[in-house]
DRENVOKE-916601 format. One record per residue: residue in one letter; x, y, z of N, C-alpha, C in turn. Coordinates in Angstrom, 2 decimals. Example, Ala and Ser with C-alpha at 12.3 -4.5 7.8 and 13.67 -1.06 7.14 Angstrom:
<gumis>
> code:n_X:n_Y:n_Z:ca_X:ca_Y:ca_Z:c_X:c_Y:c_Z
> A:13.19:-5.69:7.80:12.30:-4.50:7.80:13.20:-3.30:7.80
> S:12.85:-2.25:7.08:13.67:-1.06:7.14:12.90:0.03:7.87
</gumis>
This chain:
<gumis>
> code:n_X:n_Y:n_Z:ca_X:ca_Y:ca_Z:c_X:c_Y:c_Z
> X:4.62:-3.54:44.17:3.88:-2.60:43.34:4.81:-1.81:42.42
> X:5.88:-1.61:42.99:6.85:-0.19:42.11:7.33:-1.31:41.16
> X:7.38:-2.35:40.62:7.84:-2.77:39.93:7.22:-2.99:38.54
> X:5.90:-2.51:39.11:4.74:-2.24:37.60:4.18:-0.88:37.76
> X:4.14:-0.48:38.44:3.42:1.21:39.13:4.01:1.93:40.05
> X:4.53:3.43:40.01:5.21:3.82:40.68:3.93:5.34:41.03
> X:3.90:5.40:42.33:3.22:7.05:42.78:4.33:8.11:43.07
> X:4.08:9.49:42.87:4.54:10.17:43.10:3.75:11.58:43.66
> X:3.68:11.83:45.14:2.92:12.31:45.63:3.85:14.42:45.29
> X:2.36:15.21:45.53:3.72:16.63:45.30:1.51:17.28:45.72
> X:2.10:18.02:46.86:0.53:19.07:47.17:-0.44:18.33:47.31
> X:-0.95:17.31:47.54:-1.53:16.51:47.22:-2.61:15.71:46.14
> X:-1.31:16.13:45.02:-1.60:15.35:43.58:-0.98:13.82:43.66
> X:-1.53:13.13:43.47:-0.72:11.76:43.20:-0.70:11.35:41.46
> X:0.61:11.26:41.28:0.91:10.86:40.03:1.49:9.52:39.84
> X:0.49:9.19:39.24:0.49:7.15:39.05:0.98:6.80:37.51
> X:2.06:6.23:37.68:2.69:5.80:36.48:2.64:4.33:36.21
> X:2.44:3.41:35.39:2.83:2.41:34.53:3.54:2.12:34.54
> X:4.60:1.39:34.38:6.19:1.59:34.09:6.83:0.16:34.03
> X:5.94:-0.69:32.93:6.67:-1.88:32.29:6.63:-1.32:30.77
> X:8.14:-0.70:30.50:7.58:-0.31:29.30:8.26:-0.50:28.27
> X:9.01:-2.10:28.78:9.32:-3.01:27.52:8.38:-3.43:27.04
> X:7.42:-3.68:27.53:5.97:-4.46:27.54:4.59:-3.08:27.07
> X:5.25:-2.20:26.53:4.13:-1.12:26.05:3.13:-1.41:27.58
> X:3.49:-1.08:28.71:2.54:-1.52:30.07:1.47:-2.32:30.24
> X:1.78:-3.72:29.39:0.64:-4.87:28.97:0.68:-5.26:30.31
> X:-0.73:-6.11:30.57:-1.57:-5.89:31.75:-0.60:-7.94:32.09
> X:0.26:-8.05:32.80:0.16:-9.25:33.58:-0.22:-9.32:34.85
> X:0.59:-10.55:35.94:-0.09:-10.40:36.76:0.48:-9.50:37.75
> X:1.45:-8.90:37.94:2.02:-8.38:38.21:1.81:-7.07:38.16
> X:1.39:-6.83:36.69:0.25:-5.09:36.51:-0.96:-4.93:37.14
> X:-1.69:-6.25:37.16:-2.80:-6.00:37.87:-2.80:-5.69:39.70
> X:-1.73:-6.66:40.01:-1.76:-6.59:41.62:-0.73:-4.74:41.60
> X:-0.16:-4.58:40.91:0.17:-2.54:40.67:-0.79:-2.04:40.79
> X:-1.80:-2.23:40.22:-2.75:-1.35:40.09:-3.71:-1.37:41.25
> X:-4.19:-2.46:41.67:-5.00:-2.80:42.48:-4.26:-2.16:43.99
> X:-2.73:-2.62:44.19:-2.57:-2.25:45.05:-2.46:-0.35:45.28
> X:-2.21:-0.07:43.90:-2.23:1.38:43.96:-3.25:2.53:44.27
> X:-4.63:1.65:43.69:-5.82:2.21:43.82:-6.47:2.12:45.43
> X:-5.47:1.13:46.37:-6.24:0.71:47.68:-5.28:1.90:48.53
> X:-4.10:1.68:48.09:-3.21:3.03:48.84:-3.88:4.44:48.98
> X:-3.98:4.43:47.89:-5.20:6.23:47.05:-6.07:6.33:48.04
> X:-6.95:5.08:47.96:-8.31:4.94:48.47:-8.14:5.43:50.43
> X:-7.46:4.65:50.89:-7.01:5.32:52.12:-6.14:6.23:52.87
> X:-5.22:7.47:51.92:-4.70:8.50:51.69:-6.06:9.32:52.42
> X:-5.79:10.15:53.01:-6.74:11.23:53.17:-6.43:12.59:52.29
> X:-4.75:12.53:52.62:-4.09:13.74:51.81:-4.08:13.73:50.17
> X:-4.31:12.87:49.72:-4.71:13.02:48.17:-6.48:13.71:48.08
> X:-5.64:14.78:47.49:-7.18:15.78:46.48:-7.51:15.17:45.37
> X:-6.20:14.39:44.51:-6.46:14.53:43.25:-5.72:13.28:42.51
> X:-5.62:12.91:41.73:-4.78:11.90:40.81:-5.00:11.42:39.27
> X:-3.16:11.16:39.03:-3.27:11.32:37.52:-2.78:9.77:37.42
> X:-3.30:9.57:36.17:-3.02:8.04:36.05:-2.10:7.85:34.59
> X:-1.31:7.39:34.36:-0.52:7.71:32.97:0.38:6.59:32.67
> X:0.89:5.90:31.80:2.14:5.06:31.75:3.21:5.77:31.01
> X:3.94:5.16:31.52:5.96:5.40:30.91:5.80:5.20:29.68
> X:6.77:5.57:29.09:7.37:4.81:27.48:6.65:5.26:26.48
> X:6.22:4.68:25.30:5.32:4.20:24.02:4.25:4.47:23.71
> X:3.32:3.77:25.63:2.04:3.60:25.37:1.31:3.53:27.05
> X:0.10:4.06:26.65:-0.69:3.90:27.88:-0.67:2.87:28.37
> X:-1.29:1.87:27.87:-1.15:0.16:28.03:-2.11:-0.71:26.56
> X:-1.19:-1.56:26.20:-1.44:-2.64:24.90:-2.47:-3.39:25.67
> X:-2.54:-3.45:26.82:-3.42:-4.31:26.99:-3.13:-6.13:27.85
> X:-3.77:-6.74:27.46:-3.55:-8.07:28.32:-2.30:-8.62:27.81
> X:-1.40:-9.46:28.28:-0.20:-9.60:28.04:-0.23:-10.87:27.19
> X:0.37:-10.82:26.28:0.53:-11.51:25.12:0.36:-13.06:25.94
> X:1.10:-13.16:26.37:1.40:-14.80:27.54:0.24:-15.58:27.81
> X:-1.21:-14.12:28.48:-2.31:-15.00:28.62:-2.74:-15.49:27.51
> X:-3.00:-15.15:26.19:-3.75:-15.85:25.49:-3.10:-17.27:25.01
> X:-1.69:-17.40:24.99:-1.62:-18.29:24.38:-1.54:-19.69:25.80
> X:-1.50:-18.82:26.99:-2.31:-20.32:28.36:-3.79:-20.15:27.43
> X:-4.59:-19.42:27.53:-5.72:-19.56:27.49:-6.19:-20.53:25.92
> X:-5.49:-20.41:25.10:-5.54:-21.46:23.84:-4.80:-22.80:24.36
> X:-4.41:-22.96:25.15:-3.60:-24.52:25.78:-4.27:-25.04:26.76
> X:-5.64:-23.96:27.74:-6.12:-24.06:28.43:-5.94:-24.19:29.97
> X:-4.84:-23.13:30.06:-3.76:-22.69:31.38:-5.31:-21.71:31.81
> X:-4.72:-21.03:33.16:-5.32:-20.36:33.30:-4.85:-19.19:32.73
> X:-5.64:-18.30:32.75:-4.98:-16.68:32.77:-4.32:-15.88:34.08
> X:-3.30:-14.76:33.74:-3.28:-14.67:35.21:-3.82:-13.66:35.48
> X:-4.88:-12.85:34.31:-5.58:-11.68:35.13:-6.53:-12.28:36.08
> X:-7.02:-13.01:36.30:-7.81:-13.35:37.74:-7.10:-13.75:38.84
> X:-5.79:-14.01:38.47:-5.03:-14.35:39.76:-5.71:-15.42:40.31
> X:-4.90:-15.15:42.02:-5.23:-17.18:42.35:-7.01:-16.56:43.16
> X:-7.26:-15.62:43.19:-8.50:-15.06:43.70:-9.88:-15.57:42.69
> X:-9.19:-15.40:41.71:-10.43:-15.40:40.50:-9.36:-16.12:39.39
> X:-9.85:-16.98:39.14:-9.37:-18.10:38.29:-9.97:-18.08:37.29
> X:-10.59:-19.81:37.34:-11.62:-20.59:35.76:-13.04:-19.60:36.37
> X:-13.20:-19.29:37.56:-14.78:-19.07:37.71:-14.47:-17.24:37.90
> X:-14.79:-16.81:36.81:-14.39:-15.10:37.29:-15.79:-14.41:37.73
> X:-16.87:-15.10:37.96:-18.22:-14.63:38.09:-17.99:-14.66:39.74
> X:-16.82:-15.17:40.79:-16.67:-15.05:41.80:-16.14:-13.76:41.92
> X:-16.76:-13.00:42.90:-16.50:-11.58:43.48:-15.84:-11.36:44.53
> X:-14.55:-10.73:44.00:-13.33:-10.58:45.09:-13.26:-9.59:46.01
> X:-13.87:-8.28:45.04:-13.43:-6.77:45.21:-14.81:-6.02:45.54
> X:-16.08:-6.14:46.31:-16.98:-5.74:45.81:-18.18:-6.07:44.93
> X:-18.25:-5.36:44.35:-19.10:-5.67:43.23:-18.34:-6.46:42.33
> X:-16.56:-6.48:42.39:-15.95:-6.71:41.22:-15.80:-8.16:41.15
> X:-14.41:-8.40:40.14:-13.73:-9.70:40.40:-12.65:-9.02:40.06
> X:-11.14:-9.94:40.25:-9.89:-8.95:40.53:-9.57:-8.30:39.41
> X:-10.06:-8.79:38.04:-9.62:-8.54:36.67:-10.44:-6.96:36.66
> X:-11.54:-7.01:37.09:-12.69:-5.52:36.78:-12.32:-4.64:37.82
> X:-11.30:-4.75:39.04:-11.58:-3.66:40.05:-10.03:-3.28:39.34
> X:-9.45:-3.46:38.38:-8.15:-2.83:38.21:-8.53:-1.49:37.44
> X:-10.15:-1.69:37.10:-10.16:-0.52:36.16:-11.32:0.28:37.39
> X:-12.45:-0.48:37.80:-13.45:0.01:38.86:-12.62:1.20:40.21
> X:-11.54:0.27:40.59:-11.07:0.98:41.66:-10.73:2.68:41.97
> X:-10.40:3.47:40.27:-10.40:4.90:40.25:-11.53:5.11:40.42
> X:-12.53:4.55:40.38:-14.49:5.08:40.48:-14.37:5.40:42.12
> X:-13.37:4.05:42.53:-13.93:3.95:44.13:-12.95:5.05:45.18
> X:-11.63:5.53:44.35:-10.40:6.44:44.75:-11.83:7.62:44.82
> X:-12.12:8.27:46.11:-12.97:9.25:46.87:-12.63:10.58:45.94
> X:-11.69:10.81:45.23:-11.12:12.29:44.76:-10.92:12.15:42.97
> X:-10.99:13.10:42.08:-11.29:13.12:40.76:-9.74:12.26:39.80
> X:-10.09:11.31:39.47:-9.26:10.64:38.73:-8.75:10.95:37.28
> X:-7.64:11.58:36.69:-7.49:12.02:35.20:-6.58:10.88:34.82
> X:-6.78:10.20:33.61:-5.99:9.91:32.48:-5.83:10.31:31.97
> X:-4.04:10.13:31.79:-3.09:11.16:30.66:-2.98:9.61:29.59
> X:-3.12:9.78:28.32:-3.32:8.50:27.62:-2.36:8.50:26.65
> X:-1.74:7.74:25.71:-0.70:7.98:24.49:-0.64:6.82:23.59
> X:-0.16:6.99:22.79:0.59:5.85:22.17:-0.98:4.47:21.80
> X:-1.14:3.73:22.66:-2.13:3.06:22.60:-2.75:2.74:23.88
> X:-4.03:2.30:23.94:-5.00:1.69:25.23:-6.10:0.73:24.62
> X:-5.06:-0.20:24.26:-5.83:-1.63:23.82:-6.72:-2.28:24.52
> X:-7.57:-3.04:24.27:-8.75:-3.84:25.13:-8.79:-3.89:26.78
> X:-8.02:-4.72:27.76:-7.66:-4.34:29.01:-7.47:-2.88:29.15
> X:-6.35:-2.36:28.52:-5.80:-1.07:28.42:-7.22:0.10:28.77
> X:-7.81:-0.23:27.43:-8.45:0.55:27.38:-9.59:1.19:28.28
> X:-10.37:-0.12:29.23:-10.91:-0.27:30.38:-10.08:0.10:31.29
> X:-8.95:0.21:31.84:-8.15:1.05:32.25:-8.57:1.89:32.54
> X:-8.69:2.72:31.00:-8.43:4.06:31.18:-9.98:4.68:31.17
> X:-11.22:4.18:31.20:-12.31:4.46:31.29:-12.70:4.36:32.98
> X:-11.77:3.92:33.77:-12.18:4.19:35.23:-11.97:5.21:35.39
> X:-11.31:5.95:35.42:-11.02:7.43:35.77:-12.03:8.45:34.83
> X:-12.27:9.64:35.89:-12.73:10.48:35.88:-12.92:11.08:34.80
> X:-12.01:11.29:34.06:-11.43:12.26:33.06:-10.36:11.73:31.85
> X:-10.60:11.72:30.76:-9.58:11.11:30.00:-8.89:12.59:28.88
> X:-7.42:12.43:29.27:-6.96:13.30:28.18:-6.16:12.54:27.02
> X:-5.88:13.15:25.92:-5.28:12.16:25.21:-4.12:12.88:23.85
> X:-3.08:12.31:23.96:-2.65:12.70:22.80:-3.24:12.61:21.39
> X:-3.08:13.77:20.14:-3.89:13.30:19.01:-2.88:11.49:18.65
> X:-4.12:11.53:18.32:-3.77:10.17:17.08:-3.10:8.93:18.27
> X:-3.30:8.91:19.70:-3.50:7.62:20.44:-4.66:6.91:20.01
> X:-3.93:5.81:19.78:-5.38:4.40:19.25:-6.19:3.42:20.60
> X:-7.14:3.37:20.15:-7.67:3.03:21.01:-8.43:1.81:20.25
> X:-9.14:0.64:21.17:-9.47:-0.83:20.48:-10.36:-1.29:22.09
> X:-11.82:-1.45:21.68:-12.37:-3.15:22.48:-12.20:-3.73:21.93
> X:-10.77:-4.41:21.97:-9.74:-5.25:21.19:-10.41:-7.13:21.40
> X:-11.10:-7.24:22.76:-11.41:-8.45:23.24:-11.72:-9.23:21.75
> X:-12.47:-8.67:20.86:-13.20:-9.83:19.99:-12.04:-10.36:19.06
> X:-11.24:-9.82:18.59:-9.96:-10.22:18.38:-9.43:-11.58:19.16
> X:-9.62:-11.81:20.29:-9.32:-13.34:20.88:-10.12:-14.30:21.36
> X:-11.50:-13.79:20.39:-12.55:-14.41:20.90:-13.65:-14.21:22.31
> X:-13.17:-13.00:22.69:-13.89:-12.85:24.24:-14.28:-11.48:23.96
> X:-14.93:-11.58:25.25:-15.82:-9.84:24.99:-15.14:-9.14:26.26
> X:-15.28:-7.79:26.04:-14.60:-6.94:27.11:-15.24:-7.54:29.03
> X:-14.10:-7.65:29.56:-14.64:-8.42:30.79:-13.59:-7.54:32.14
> X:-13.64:-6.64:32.03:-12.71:-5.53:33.03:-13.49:-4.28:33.33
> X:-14.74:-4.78:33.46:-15.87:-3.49:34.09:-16.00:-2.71:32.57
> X:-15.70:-3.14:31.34:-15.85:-2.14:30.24:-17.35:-2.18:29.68
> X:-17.99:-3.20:29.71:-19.60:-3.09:29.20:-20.30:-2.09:30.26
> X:-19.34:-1.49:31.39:-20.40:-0.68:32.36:-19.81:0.37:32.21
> X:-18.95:0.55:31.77:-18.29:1.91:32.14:-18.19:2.30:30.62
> X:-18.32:1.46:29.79:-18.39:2.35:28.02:-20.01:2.80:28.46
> X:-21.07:1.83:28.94:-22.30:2.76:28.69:-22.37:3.87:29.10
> X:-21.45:4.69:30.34:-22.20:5.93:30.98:-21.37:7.30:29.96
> X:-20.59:6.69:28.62:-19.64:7.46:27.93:-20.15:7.76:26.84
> X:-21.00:6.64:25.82:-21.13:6.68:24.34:-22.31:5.65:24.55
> X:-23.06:6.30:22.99:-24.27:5.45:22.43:-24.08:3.87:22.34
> X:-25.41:3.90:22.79:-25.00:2.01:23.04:-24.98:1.76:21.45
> X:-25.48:2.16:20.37:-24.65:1.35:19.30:-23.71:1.40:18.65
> X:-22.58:2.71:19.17:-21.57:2.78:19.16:-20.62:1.94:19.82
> X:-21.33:1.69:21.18:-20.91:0.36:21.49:-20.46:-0.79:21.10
> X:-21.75:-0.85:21.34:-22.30:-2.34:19.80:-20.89:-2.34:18.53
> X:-20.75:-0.99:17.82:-20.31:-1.75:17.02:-18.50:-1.73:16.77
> X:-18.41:-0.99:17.88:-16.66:-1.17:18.64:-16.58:-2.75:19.24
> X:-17.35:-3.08:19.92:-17.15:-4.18:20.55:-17.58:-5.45:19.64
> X:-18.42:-5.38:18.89:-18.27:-6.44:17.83:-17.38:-6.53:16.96
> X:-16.72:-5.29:16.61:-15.82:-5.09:15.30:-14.15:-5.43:15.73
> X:-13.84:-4.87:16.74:-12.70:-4.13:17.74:-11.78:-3.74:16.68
> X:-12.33:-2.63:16.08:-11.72:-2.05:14.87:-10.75:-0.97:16.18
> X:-10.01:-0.30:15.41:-8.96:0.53:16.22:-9.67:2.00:15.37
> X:-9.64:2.89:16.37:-9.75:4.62:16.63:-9.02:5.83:17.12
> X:-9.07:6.78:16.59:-8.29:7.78:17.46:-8.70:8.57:18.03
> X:-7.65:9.43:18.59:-8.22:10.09:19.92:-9.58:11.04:19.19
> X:-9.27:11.56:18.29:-9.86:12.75:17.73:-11.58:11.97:17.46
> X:-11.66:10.98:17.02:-12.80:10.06:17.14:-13.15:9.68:17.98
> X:-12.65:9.27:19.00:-12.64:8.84:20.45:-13.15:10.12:21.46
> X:-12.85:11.22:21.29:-13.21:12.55:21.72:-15.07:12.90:21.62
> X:-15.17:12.64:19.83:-16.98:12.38:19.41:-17.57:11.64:20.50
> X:-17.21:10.73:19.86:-17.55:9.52:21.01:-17.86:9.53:22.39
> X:-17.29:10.06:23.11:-17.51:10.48:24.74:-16.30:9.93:25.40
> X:-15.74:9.38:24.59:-14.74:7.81:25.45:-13.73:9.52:26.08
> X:-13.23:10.61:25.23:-11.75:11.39:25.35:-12.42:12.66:25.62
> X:-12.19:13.43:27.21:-12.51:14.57:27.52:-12.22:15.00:26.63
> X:-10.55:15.39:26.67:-10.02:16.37:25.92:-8.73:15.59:25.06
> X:-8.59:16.17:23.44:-7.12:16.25:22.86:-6.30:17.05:23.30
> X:-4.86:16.52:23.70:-4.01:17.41:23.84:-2.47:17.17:23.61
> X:-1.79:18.24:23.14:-0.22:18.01:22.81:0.40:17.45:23.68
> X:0.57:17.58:25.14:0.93:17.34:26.44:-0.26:16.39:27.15
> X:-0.88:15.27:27.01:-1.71:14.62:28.31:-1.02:15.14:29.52
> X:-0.45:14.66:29.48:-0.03:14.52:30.97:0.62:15.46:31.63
> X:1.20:16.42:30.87:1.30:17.92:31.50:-0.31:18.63:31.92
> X:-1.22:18.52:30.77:-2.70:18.90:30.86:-3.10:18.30:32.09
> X:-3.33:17.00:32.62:-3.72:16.54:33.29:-3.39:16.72:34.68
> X:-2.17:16.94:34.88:-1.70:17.31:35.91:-1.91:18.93:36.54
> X:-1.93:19.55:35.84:-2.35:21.04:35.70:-3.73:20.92:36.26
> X:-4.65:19.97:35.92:-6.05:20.29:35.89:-6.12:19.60:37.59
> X:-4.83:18.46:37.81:-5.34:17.98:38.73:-4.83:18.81:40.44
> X:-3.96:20.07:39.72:-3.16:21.03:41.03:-4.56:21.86:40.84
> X:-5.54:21.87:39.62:-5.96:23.27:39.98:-6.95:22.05:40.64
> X:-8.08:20.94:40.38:-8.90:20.40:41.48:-8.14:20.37:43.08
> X:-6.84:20.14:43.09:-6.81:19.93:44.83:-6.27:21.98:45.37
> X:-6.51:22.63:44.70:-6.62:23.98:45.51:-8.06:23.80:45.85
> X:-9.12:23.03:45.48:-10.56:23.03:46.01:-11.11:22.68:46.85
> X:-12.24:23.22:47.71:-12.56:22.33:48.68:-12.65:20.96:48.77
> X:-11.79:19.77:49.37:-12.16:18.62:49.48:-13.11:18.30:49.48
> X:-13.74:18.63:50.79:-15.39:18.26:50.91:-15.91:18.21:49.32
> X:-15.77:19.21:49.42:-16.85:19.29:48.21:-16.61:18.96:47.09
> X:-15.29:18.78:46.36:-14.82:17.83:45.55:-15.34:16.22:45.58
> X:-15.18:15.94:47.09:-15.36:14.36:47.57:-17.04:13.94:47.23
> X:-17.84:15.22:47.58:-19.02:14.94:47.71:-19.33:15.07:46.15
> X:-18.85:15.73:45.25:-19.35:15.55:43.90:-19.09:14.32:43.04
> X:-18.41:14.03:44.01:-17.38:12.37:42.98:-18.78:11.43:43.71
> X:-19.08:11.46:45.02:-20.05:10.58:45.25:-21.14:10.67:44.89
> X:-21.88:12.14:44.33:-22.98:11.93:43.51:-23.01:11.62:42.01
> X:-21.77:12.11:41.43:-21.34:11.56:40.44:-21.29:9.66:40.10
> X:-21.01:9.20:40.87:-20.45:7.59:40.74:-21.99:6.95:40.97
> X:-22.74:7.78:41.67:-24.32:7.20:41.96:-25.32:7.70:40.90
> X:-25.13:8.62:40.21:-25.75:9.04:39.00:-26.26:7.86:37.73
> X:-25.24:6.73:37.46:-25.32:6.20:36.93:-27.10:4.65:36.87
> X:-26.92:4.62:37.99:-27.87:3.24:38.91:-28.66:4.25:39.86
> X:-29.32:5.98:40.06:-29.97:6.01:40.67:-31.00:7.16:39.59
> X:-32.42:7.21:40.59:-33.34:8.14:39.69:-33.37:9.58:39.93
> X:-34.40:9.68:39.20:-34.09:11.92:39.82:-34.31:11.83:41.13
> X:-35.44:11.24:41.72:-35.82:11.74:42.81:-34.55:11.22:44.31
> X:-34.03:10.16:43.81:-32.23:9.92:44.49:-31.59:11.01:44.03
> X:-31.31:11.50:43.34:-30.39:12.00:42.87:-30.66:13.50:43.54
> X:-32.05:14.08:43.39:-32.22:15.33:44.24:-32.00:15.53:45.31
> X:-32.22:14.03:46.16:-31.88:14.04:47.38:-30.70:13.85:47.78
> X:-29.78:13.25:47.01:-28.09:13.52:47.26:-27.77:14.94:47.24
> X:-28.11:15.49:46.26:-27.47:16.85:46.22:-27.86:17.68:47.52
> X:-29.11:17.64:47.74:-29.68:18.35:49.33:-28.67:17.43:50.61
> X:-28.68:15.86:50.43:-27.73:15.56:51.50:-26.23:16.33:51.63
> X:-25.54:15.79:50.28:-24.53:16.40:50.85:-24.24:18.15:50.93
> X:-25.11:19.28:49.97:-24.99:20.52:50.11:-25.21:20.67:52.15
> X:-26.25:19.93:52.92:-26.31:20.45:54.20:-25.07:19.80:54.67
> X:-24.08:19.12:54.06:-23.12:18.59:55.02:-22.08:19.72:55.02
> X:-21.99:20.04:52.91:-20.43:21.54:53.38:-21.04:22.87:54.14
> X:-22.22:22.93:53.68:-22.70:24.30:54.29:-22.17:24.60:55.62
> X:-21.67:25.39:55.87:-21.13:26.21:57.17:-19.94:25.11:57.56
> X:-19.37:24.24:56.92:-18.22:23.22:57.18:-17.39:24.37:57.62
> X:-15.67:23.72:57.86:-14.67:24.46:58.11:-14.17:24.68:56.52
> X:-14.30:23.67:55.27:-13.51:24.09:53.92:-14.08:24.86:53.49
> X:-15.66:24.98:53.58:-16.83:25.62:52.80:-16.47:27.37:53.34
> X:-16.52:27.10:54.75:-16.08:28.93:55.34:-14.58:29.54:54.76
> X:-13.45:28.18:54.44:-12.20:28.84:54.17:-12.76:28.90:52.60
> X:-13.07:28.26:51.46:-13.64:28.66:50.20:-13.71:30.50:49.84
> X:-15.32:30.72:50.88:-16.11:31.82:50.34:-14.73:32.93:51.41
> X:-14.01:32.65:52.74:-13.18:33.71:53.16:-11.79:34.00:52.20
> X:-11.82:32.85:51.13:-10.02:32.80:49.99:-10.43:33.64:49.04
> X:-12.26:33.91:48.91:-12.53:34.36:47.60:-12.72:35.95:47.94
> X:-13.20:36.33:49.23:-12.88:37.43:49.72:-12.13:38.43:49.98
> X:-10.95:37.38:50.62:-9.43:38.16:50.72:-8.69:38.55:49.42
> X:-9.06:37.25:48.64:-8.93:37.44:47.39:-7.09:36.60:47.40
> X:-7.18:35.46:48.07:-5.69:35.21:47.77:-6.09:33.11:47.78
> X:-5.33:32.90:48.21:-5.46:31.03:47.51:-5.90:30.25:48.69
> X:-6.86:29.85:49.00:-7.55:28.63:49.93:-6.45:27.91:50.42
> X:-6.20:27.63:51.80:-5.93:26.53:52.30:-6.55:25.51:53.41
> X:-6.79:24.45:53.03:-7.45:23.93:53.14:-7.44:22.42:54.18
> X:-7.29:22.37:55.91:-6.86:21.69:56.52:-7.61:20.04:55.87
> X:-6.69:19.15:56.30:-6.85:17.68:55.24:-7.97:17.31:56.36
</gumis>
């Protein structure tokens, strides 16, 4: 994994880096099994509150690595499916996924609030990337591209599901037919970019010490009504919020919360 993705744990923020960045952090196979394996580490951490997702160097990530397309014009395989998901990527490895879509799905499935710090560029792969996570920050004037139509293919890394819950479907429509390139400051309109900022990744990290001073519980439980929001109706959705509110109520984080706000000094909060 550290040889495409490196963590760096501090309070329990995890800070997830990129870090092929001769390669502007273009997605081989080698990035994908980084990522994948990074997001399964996260996923069973108890002590992570929070995590930032960011690459080294240049750029967030260019995207799929130059190498696949030209197997895929000779009629090699690619190696974003790896030996899991090959010629048939409609086989499901991960879930709901296949290995190419859980590299970006898997921050949905990380239990605690996911931020991207973004830069430089987040090309087609890239860019699905960076739409799994929670939160996107971005330097001005990072470009962004659903670059896919450019090689003839359409976005296939969980991005037709995860651009809809962000921006108008014919904004969609006409990024993904065009794969014209955008910036952050447009990208912001759009829904794709929480926030512009001079620092991503100082911002992001900041935001992600102040989420883990918070109650877990209740952090955890908003990410799970959050991720179900998308595929459920009001009357699900009312009833999540009543499920999990009777679960923190009178918890042990929920009593240290309202006793930190009393004393008037900083929550701590057993994992």
């Amino acid at each position: 994994m550290e040889e495409r993705v490196k963590i760096t744990m501090n309070d329990g923020v995890a800070d997830v880096r990129l870090v092929r960045t001769d390669k502007m952090n273009a997605l081989d196979d080698a990035m994908f099994d980084g990522l994948l394996e990074a997001g399964e580490k996260l996923k069973a951490d108890a002590s992570v509150r929070a995590v930032v997702l960011s690459g080294e160097g240049r750029a967030f990530c260019a995207g799929l690595d130059m190498g696949n397309f030209g197997r895929m014009a000779s009629s090699e395989k690619p190696s974003g499916g790896g030996s899991a998901v090959t010629s048939r990527l409609a086989q499901r490895s991960h879930g709901i996924s296949n290995r190419a879509q859980y590299a970006a799905m898997v921050w949905r499935e990380i239990p605690v609030p996911v931020i991207a710090a973004v830069h430089g560029v987040a090309f087609g792969g890239g860019f699905q990337v960076a739409l799994g996570p929670d939160i996107r920050y971005a330097a001005p004037g990072t470009r962004f591209s659903v670059m896919e139509i450019k090689w003839g293919l359409i976005p296939d890394m969980a991005g037709m599901y995860l651009m809809r819950g962000l921006a108008r479907d014919d904004v969609i429509r006409e990024l993904t037919y065009t794969g014209r390139i955008f910036e952050a400051e447009e990208a912001m309109q759009m829904g794709f970019v929480t926030r512009v900022c001079a620092d991503p990744l100082a911002d992001a990290l900041a935001t992600a010490r102040e989420i883990a001073d918070k109650s877990p519980s209740a952090i955890r439980a908003a990410k799970r009504i959050f991720n179900a929001a998308p595929d459920a109706d009001a009357a699900a959705l009312l009833l999540a919020e009543s499920v999990e509110q009777d679960k923190l109520i009178g918890g042990a984080h929920q009593k240290e919360a309202i006793m930190a706000n009393l004393e008037k000094r900083k929550p701590v909060f057993a994992a």
